[in-house]
TORNUSE-867755 format. One line per 5 residues: number of its first residue (from 1); their letters; for each residue x, y, z of N, C-alpha, C. Coordinates in steps of 0.02 Angstrom, whole numbers, plus 50000, padded with zeros to 5 digits. Layout:
// residues N
NUM> A> X/Y/Z/X/Y/Z/X/Y/Z | ...
***
This chain:
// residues 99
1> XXXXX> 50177/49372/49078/50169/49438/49108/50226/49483/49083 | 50228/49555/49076/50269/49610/49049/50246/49650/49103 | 50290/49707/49101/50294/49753/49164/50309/49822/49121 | 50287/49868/49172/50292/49925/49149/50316/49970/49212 | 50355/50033/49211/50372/50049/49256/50347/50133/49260
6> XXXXX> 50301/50161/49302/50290/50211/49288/50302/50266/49371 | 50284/50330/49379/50293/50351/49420/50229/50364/49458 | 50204/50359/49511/50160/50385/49568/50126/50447/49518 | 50163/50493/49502/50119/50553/49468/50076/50534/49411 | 50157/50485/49361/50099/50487/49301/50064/50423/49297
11> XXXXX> 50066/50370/49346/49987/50339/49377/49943/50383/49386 | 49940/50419/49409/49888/50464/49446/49850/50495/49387 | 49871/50516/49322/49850/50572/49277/49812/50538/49253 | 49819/50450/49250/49758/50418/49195/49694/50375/49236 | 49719/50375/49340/49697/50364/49353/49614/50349/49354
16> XXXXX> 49581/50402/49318/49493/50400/49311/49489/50396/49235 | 49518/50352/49192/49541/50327/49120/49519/50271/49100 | 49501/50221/49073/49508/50161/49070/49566/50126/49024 | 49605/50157/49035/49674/50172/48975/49722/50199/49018 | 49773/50169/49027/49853/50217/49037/49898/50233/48987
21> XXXXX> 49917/50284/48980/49974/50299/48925/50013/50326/48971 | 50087/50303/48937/50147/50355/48989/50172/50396/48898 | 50226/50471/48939/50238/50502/48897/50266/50482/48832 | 50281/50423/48835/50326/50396/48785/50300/50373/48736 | 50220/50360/48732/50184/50336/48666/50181/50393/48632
26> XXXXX> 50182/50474/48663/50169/50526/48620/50250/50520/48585 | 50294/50518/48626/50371/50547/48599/50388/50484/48559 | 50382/50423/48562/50404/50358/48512/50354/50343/48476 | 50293/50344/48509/50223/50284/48463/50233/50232/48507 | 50266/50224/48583/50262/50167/48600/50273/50164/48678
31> XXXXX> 50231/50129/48712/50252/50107/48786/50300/50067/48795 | 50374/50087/48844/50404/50044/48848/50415/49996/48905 | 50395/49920/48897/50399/49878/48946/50462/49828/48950 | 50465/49786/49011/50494/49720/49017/50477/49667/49032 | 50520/49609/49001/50488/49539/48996/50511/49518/49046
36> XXXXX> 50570/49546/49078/50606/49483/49167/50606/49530/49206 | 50619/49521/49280/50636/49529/49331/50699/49568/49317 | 50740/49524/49273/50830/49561/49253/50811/49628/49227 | 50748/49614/49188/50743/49698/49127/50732/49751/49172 | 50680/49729/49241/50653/49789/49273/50703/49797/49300
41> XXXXX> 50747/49774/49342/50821/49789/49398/50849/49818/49365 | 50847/49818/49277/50901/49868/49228/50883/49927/49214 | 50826/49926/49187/50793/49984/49186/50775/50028/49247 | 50795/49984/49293/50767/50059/49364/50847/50078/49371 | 50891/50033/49385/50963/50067/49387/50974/50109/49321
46> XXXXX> 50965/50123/49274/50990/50136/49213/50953/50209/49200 | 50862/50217/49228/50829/50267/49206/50790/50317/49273 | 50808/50268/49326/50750/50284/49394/50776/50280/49443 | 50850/50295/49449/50897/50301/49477/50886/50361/49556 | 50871/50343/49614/50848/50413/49656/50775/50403/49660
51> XXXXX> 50740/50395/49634/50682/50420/49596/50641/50351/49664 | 50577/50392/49693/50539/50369/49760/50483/50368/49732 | 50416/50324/49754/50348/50325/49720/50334/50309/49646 | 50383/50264/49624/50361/50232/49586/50309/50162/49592 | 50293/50163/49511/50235/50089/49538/50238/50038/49455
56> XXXXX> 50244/49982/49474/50257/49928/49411/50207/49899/49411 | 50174/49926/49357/50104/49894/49312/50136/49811/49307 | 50105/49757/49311/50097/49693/49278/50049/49677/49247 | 50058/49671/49185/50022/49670/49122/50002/49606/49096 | 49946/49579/49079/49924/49528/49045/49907/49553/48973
61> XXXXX> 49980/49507/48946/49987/49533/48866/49927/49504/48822 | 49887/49449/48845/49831/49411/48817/49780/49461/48823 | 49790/49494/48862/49713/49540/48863/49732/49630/48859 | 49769/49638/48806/49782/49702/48761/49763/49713/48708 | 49730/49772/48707/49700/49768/48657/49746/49803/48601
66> XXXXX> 49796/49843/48628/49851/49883/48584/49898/49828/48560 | 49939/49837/48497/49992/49800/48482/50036/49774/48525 | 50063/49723/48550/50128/49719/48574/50194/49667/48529 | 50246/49723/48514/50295/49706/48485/50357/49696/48531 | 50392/49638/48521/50473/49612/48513/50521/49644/48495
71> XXXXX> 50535/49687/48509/50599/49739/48493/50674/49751/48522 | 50733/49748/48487/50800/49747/48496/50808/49822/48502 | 50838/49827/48586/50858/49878/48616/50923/49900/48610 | 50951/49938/48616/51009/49958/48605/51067/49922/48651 | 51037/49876/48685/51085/49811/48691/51083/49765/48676
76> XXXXX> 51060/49774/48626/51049/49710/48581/50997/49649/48648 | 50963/49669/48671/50913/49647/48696/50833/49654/48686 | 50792/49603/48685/50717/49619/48675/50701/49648/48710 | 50657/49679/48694/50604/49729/48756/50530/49722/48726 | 50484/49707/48762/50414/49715/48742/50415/49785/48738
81> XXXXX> 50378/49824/48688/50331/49880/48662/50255/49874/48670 | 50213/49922/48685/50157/49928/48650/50140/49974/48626 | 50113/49968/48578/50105/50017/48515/50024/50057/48510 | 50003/50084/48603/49944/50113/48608/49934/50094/48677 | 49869/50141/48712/49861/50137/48766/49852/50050/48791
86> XXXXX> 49879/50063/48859/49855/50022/48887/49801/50004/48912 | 49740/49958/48903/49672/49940/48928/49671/49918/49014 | 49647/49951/49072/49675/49923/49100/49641/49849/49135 | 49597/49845/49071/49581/49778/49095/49643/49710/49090 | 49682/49750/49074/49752/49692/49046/49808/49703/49097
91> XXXXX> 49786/49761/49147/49832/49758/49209/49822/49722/49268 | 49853/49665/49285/49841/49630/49327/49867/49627/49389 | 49903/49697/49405/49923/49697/49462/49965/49766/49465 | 49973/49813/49541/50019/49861/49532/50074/49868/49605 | 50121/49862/49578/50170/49854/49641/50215/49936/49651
96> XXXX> 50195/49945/49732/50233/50003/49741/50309/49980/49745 | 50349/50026/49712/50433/50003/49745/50460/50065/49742 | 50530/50087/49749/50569/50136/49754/50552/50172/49818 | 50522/50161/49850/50486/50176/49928/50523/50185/49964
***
């Protein structure tokens, strides 16, 4: 499983979609996810800091139909990518947090 961390709003925009994209496939070419528990606790302190109504996609990387790449983050850590919308037949779950 990989995770994705998005906000209440921009859930909402792809809501009637069969596809989620967050802004970041337009600005990189890529969705950015995490592979642990450690990545998401980093990434919400680090980017989502304050920030209420968020919701964490859990993703079944077996059933994507977009690329997903292995990529060294600027801490010298992996991070899953995907390189196109998300199908959301490959989302297997959505957890509210920052609540």
């Amino acid at each position: 499983m990989i995770y994705h961390i998005t906000t209440k709003t921009g859930w909402e925009k792809w809501v009637t979609h069969a596809y989620y994209e967050s802004e970041t496939l337009d600005q990189e070419g890529f969705i950015h996810c995490c592979a642990t528990d450690a990545q998401v606790e980093g990434v919400l302190q680090r980017y989502f800091v304050g920030q209420k109504e968020l919701i964490l996609l859990h993703i079944d990387p077996t059933k994507l139909i977009a690329a997903l790449k292995y990529e060294l983050a600027t801490n010298d850590e992996l991070f899953p990518h995907i390189y196109g919308a998300i199908n959301k037949e490959a989302i297997s779950k959505m957890a509210n947090i920052g609540d």
